[in-house]
N, CA, C and O of each residue as an XYZ file, in Angstrom:
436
protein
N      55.609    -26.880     12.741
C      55.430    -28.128     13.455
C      54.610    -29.076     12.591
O      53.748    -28.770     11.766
N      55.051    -30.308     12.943
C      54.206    -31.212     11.833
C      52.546    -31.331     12.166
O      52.142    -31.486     13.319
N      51.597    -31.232     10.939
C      50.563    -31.046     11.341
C      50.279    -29.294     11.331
O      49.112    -29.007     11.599
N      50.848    -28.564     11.161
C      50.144    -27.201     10.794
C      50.543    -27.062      9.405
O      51.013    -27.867      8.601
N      50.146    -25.488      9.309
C      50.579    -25.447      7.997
C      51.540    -24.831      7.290
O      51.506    -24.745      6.063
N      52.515    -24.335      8.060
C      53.817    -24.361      7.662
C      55.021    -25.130      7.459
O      56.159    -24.904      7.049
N      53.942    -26.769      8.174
C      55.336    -27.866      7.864
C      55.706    -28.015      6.565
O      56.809    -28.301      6.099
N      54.189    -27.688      5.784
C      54.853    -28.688      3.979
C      55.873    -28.282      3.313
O      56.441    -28.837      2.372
N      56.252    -26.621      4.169
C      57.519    -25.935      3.622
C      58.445    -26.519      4.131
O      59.073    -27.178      3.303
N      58.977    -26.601      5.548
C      59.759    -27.323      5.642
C      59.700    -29.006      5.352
O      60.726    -29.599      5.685
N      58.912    -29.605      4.929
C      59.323    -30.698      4.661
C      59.923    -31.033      3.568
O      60.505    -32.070      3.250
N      59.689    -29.859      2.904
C      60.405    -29.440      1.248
C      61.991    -29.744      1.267
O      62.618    -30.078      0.262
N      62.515    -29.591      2.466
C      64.333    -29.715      2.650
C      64.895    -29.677      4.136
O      66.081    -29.393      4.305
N      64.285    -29.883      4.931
C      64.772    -29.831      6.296
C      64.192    -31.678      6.606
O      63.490    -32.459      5.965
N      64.953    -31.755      7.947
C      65.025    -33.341      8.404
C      64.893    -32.482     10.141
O      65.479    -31.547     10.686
N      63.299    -33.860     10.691
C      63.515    -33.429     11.854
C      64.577    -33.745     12.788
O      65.351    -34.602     12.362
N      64.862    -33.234     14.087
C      66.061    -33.456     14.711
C      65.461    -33.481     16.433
O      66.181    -33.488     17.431
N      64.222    -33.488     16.405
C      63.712    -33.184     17.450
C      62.651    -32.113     18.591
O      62.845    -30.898     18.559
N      61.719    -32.614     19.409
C      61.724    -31.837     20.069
C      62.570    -31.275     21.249
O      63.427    -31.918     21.854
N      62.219    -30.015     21.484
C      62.979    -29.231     22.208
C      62.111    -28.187     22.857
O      60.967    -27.963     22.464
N      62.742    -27.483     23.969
C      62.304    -26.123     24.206
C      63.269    -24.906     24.289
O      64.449    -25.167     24.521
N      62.885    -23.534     24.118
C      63.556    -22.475     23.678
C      62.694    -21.243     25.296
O      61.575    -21.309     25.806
N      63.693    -20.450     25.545
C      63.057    -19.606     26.351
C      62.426    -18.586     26.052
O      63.204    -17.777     25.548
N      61.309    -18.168     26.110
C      60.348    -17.156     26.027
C      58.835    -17.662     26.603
O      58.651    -18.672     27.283
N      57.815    -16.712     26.161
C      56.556    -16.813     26.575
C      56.193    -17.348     24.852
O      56.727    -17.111     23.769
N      55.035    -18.152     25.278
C      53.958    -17.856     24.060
C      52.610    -17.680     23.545
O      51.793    -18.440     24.065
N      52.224    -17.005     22.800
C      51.350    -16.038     22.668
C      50.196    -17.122     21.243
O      50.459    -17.334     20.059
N      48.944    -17.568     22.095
C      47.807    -17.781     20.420
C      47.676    -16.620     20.105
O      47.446    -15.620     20.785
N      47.908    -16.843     18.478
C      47.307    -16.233     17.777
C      45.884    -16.334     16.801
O      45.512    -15.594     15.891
N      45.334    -17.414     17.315
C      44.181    -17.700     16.407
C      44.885    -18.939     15.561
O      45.042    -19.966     16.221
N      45.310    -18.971     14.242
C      45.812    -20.073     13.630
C      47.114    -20.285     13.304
O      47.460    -20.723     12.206
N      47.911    -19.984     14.246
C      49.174    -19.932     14.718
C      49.625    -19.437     15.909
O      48.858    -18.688     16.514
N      51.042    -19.762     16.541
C      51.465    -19.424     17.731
C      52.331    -18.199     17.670
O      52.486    -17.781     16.523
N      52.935    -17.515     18.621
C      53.764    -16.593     18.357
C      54.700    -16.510     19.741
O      54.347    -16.415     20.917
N      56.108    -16.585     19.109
C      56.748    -16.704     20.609
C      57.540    -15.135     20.690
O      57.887    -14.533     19.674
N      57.719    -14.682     21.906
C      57.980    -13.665     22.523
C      58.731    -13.285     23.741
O      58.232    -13.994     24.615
N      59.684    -12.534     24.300
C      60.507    -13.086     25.201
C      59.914    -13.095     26.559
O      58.784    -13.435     26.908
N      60.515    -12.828     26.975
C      59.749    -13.418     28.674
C      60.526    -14.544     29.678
O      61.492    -15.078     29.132
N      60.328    -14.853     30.655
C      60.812    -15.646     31.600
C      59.747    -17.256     31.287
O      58.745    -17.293     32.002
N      59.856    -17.995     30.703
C      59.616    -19.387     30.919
C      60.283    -20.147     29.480
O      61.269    -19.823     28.819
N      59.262    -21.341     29.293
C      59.786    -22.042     28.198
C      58.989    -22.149     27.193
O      57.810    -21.864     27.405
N      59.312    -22.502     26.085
C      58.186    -23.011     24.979
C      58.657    -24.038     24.213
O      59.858    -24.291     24.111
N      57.618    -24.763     23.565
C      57.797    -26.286     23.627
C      57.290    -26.090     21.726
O      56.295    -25.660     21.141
N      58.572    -26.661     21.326
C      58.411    -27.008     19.593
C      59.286    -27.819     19.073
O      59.883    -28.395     19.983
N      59.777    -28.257     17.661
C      60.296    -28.748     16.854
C      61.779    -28.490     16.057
O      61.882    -27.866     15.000
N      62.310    -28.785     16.410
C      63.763    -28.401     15.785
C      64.314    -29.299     14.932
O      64.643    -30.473     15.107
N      64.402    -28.188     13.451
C      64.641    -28.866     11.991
C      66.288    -28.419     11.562
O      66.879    -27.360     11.771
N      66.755    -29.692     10.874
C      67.947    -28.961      9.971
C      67.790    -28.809      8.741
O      67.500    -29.754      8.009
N      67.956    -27.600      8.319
C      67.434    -27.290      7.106
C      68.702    -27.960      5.973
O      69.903    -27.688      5.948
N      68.142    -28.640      5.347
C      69.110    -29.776      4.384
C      69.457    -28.615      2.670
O      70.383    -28.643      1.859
N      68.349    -27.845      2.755
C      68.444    -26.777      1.765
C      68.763    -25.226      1.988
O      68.107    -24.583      2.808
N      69.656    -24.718      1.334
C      70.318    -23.447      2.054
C      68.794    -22.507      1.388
O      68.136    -21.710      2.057
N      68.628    -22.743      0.484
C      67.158    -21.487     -0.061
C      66.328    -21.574      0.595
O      65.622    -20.572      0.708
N      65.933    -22.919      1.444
C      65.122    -22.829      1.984
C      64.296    -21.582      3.540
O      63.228    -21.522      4.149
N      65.614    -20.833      3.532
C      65.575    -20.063      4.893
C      64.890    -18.575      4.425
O      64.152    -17.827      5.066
N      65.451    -18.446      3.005
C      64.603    -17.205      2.493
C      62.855    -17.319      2.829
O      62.017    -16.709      3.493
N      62.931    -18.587      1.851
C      61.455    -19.107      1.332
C      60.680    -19.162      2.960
O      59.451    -19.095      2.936
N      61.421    -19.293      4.484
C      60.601    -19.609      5.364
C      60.391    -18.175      6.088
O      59.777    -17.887      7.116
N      61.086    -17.425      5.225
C      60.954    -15.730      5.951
C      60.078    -15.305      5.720
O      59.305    -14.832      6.553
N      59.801    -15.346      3.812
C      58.654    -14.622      3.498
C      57.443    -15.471      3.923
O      56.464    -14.760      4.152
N      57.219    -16.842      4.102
C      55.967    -17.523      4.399
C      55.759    -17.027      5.885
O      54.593    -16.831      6.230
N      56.954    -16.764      6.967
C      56.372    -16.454      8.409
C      55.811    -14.764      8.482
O      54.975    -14.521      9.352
N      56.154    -13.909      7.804
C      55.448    -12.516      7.195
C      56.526    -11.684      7.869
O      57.584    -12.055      8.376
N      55.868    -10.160      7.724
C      56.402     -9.327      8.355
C      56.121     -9.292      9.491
O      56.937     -8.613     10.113
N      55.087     -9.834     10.300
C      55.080     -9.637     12.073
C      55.792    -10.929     12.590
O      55.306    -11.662     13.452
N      57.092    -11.149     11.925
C      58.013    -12.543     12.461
C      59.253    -12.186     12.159
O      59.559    -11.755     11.046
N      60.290    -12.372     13.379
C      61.546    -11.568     12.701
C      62.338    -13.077     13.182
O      62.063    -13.899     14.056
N      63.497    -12.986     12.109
C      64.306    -14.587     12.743
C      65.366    -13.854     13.187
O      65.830    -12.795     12.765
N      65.951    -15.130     14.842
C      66.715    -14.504     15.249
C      67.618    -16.217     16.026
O      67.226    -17.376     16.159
N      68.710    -15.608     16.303
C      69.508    -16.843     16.868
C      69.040    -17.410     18.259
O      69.416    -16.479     18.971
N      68.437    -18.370     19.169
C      68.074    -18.888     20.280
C      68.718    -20.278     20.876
O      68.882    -21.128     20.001
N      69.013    -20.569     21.866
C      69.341    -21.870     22.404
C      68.129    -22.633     22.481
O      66.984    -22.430     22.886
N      68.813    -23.650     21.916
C      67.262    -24.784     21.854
C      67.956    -26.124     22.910
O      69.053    -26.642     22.702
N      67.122    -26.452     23.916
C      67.297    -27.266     24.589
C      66.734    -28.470     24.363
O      65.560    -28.575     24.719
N      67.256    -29.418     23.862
C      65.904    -31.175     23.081
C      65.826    -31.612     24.268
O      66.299    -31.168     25.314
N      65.168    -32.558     24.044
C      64.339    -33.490     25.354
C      65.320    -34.045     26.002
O      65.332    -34.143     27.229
N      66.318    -34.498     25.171
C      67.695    -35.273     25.968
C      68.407    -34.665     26.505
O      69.357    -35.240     27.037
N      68.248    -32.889     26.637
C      69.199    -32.240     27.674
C      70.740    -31.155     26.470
O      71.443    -30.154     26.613
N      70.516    -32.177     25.463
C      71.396    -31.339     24.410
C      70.796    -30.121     23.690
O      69.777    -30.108     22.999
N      72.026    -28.589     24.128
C      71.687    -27.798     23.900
C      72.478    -27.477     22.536
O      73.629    -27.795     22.236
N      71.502    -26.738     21.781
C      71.854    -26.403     20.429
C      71.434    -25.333     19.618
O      70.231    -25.356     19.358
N      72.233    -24.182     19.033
C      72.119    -22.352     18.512
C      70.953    -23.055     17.460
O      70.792    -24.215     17.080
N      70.409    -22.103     17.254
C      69.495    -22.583     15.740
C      68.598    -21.008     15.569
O      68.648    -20.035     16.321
N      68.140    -21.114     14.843
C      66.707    -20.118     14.572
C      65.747    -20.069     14.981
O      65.244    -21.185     15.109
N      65.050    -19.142     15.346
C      63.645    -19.070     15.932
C      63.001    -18.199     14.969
O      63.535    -17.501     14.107
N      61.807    -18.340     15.235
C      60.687    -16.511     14.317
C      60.445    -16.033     16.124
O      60.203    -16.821     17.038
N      60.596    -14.602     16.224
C      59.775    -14.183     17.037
C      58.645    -13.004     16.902
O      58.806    -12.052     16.139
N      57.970    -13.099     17.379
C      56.705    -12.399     17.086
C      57.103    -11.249     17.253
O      57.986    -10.957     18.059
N      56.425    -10.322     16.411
C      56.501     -8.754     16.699
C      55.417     -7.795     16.793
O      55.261     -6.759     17.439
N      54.590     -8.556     15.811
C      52.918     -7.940     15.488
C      52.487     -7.441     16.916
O      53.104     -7.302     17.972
N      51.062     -7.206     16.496
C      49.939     -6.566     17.392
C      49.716     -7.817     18.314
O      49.912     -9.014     18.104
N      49.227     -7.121     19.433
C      48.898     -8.490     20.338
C      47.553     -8.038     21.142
O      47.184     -8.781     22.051
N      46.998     -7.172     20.933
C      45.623     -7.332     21.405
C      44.994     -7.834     21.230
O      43.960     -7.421     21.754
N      44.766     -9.432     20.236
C      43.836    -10.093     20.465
C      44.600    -11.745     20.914
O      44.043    -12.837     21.020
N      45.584    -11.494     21.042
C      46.652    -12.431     21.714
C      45.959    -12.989     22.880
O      45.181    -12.350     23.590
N      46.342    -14.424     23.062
C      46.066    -15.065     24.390
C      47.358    -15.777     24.617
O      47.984    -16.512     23.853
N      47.599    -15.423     25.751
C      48.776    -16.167     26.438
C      48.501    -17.249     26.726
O      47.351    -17.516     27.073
N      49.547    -18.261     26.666
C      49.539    -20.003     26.493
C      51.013    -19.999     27.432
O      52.153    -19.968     26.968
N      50.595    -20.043     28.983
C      51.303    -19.952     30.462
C      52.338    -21.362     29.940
O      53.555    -21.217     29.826
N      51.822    -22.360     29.730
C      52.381    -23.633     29.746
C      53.351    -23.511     28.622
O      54.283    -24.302     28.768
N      53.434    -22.803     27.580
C      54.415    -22.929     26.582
C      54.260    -24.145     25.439
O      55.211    -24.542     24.766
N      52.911    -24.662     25.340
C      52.742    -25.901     24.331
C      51.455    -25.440     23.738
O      50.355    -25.292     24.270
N      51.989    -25.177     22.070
C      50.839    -24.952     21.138
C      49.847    -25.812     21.108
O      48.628    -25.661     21.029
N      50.767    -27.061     21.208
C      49.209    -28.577     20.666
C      48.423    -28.591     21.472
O      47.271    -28.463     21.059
N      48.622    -28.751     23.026
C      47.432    -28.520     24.245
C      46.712    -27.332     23.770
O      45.584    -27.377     24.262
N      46.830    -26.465     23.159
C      45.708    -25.748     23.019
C      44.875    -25.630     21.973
O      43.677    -25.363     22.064
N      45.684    -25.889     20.633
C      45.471    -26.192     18.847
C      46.011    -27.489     18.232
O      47.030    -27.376     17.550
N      45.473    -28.694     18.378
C      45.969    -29.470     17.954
C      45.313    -29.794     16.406
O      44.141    -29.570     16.105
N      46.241    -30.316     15.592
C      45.494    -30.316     14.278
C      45.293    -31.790     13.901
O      44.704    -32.086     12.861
């Protein structure tokens, strides 16, 4: 998302396209979010990646406790659209659940 610190990667070759929300729960992690499945929504950014390398390069930067997987992304205007997600896999005992589904209300940078 713009403003943390995984945007400067994508700003390297992706064009934004919008916000949107995707279904799951999501989980603080301290200096990042982590989404996970569950019954509600979560509220982020949906990029087209303009560079095909770029999807490697965003695997290894999200680590091994992030697995990418295919999700419906719903934008603000109601248009639904397949894309990528990371979902969390790691440890979650020091996890705090974020009920509302919006990182910035809780970490804004």
């Amino acid at each position: 998302m713009r403003g943390y610190g995984l945007h400067g990667v994508l700003a390297r070759g992706a064009t934004l396209l919008g916000e949107g929300t995707v279904g799951g729960r999501l989980l603080d992690l301290g200096r990042y979010p982590g989404l996970i499945g569950g019954a509600g929504r979560v509220k982020g950014e949906l990029y087209r990646l303009d560079d095909a390398e770029l999807l490697p390069v965003l695997d290894r930067e999200e680590g091994y406790n992030f697995a990418r997987s295919i999700a419906t992304v719903t934008l603000a205007g109601g248009r639904r659209l397949r894309a990528w997600v990371y979902r969390y896999r790691g440890p979650r005992e020091r996890a705090v659940p974020i009920p509302h589904g919006d990182y910035r209300r809780v970490r804004w940078r």
